[in-house]
C-alpha positions as CSV (number, residue, x, y, z in Angstrom):
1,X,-51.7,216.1,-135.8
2,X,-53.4,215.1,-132.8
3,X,-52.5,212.0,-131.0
4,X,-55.8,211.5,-129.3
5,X,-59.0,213.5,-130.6
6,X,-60.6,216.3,-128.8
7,X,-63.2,214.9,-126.0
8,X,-64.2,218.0,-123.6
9,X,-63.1,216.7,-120.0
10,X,-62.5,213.6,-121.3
11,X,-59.6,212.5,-118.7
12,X,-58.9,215.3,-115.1
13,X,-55.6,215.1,-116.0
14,X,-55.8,216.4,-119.4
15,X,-58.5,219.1,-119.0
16,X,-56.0,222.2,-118.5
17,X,-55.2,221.7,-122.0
18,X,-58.7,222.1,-122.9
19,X,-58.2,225.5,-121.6
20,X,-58.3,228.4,-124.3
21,X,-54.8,229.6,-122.5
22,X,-52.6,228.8,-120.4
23,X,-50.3,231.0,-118.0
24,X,-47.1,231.1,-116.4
25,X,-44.0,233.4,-115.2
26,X,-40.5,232.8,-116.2
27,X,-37.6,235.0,-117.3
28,X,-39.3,237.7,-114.7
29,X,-42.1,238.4,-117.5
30,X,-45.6,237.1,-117.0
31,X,-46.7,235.1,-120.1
32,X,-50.0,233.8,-121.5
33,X,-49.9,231.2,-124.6
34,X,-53.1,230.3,-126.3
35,X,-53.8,227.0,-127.0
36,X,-56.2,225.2,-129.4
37,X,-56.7,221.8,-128.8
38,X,-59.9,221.7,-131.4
39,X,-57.9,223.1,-134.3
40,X,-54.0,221.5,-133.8
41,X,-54.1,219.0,-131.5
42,X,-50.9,218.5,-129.7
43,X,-49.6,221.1,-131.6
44,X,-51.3,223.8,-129.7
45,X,-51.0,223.0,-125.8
46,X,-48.5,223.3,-123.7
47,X,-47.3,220.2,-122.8
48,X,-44.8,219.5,-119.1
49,X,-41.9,219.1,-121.0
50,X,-41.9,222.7,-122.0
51,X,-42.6,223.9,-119.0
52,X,-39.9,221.9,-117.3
53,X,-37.4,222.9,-120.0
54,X,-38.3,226.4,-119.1
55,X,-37.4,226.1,-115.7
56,X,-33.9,224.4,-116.1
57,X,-33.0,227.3,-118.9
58,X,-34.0,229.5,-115.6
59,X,-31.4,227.5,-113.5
60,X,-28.6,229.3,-115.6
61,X,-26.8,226.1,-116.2
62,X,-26.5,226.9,-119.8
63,X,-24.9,230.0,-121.3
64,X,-28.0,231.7,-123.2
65,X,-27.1,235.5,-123.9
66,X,-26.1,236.1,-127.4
67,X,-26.4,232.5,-128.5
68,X,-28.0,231.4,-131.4
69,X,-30.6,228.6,-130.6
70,X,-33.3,227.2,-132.6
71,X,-36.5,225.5,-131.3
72,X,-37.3,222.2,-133.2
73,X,-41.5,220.9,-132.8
74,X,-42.2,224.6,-130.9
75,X,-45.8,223.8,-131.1
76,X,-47.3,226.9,-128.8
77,X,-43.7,228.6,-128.4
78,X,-43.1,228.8,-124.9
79,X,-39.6,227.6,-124.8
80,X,-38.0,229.8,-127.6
81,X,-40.2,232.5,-126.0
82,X,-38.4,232.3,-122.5
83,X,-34.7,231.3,-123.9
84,X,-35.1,235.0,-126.2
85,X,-36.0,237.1,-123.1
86,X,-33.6,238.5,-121.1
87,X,-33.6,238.6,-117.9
88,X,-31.4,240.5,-115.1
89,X,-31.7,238.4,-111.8
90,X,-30.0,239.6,-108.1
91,X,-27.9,237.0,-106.5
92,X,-26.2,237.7,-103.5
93,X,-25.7,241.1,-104.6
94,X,-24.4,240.3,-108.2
95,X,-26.6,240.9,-111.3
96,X,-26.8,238.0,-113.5
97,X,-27.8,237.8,-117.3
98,X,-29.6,234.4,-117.3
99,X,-31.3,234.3,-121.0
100,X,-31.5,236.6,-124.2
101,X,-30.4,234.2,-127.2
102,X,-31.3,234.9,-130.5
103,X,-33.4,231.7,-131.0
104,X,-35.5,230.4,-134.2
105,X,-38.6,229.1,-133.6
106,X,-39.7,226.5,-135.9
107,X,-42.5,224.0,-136.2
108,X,-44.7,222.9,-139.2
109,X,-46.2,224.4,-141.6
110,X,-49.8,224.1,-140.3
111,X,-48.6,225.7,-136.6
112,X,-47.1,229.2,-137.9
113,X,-49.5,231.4,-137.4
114,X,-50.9,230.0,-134.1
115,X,-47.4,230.0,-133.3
116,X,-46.5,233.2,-134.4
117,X,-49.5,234.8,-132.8
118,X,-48.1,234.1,-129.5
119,X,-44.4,234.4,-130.0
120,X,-45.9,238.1,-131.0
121,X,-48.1,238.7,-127.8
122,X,-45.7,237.3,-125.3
123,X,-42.4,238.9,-126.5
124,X,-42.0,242.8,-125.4
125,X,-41.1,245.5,-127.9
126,X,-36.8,245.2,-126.6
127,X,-37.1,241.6,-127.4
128,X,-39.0,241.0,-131.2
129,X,-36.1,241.1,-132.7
130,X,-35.1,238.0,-130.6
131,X,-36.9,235.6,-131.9
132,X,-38.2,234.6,-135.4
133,X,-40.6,231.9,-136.3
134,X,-39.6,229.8,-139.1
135,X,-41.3,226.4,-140.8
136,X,-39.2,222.9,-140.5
137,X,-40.8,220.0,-140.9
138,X,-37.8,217.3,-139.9
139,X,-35.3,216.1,-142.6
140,X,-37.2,218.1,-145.4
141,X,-35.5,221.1,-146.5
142,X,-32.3,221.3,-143.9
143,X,-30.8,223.7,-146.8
144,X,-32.4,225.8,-145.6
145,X,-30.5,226.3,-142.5
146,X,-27.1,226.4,-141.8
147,X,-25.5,223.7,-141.5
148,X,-23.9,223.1,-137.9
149,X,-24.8,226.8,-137.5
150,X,-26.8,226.9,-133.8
151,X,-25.1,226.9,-130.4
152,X,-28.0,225.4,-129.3
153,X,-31.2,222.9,-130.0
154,X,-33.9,222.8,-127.7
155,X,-37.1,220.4,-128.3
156,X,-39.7,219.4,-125.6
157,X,-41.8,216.7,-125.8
158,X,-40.7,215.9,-129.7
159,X,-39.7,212.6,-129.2
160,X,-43.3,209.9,-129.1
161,X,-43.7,209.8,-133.0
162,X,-41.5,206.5,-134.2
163,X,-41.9,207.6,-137.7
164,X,-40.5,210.8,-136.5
165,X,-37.5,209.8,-135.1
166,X,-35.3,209.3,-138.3
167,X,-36.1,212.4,-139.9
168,X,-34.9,214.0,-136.3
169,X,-31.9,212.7,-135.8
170,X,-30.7,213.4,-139.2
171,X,-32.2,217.4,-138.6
172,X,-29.8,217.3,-135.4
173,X,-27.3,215.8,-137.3
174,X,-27.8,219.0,-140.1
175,X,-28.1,221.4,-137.2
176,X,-25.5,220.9,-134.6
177,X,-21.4,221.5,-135.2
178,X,-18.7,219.5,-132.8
179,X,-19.7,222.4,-129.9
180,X,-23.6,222.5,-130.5
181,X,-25.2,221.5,-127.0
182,X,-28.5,219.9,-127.7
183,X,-31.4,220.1,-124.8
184,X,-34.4,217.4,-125.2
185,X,-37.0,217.4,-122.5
186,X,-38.9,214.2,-122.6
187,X,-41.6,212.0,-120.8
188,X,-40.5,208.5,-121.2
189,X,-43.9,206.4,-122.0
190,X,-42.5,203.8,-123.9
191,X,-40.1,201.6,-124.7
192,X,-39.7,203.5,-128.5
193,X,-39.0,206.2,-126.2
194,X,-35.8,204.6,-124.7
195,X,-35.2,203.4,-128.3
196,X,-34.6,207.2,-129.4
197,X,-32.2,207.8,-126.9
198,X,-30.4,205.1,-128.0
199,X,-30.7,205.7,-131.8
200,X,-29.5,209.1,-130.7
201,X,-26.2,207.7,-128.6
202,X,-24.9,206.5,-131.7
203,X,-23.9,210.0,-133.2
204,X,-24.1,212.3,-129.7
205,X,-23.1,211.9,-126.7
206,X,-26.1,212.3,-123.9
207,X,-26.5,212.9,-120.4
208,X,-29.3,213.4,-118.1
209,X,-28.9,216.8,-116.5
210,X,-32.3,217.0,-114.7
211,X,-35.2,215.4,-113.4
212,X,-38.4,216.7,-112.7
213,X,-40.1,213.9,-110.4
214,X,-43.8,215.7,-110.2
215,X,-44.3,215.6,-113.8
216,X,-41.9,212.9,-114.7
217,X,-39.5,214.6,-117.1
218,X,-36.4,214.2,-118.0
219,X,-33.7,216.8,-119.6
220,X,-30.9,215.2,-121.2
221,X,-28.2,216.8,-122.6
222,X,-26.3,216.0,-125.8
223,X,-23.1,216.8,-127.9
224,X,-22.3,215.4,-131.3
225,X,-19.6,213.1,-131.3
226,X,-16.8,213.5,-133.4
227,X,-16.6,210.9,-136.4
228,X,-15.5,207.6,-136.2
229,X,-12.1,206.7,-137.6
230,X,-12.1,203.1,-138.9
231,X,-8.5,201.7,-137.9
């Protein structure tokens, strides 16, 4: 699962996802995610891209409360974590409900129970029944879910596996209806990268909605286009 193997302090840049757990505070609820470089690779760090994603679900920019989302590639389940909590914040003296969907959090097989594990520690007793955690491995078993059945997809930091990218596009494809908004947060490294996005043009229409210039991310997002009629 790994894309580079486990060297301790190997690169600066990389040695906070050494760390046995990483920490941060969004949705007004301090959270702490284990990670576990040594046992799932990239599957079990938190990566910018989730963090990022995290902070434009904070923005409000996209209706959350009573939604029904699902997290595709979850890995250490921050994301799904943060869009199922809700959250009460005071602007200018009006109270506004920023997050609480009803989200699935999926990855693959080999990452439910480290995901699960901290889905379960970081969630408070109001909000289990948010957020399940369910296995998907991309374009096997879509039956599974229903089809065109989420308001929203959210994936950070899915899109670096060519392979991958098939079996993605046809899970979006399964997931999403004509009103589905999809969210991807991605760090554009290569030029397979840019290839996704334009793989994924052909059958949603995509916009960038944010930029985080420290870590480089962008958030784009999509809606699926309606079919093509052949004149």
């Amino acid at each position: 699962m790994a894309l580079v193997p486990y060297v301790e302090n190997s690169l600066p840049a990389l040695s906070k996802l050494h760390n046995s757990s990483a920490q941060f505070r969004f949705a007004n609820h301090d959270l702490r995610l284990a990670q576990d470089w040594k046992k799932l690779g990239v599957a079990a760090v938190v990566w910018d891209a989730a963090v990022v994603m995290c902070m434009y679900l904070e923005l409000g920019k996209v209706e959350m409360k009573g939604k029904k989302a699902i997290e595709l590639g979850a890995g250490t389940g921050l994301v799904g974590i943060v869009a199922a909590l809700l959250v009460l914040a005071k602007k200018i003296g009006i109270f506004l409900t920023l997050l609480g969907a009803k989200v699935t959090i999926t990855d693959r097989e080999p990452a439910l129970d480290f995901l699960s594990a901290n889905v379960k520690a970081n969630l408070p007793p109001d909000s289990q029944g948010s957020a399940v955690v369910s296995e998907l491995t991309w374009g096997e078993g879509l039956e599974r879910y229903p089809a065109g059945g989420f308001d929203l997809v959210l994936g950070a930091d899915i899109v670096y596996l060519e392979d991958t990218f098939e079996p993605l596009l046809q899970t979006l494809e399964h997931l999403c209806s004509n009103t589905t908004v999809v969210l991807l947060a991605c760090k554009i490294r290569y030029k397979r990268d840019t290839n996704f996005l334009s793989m994924l043009k052909e059958q949603f229409r995509v916009e960038e909605v944010y930029y985080d210039k420290q870590r480089d991310i962008h958030v784009y997002q999509s809606w699926k286009l309606p079919p093509r009629r052949d004149l």
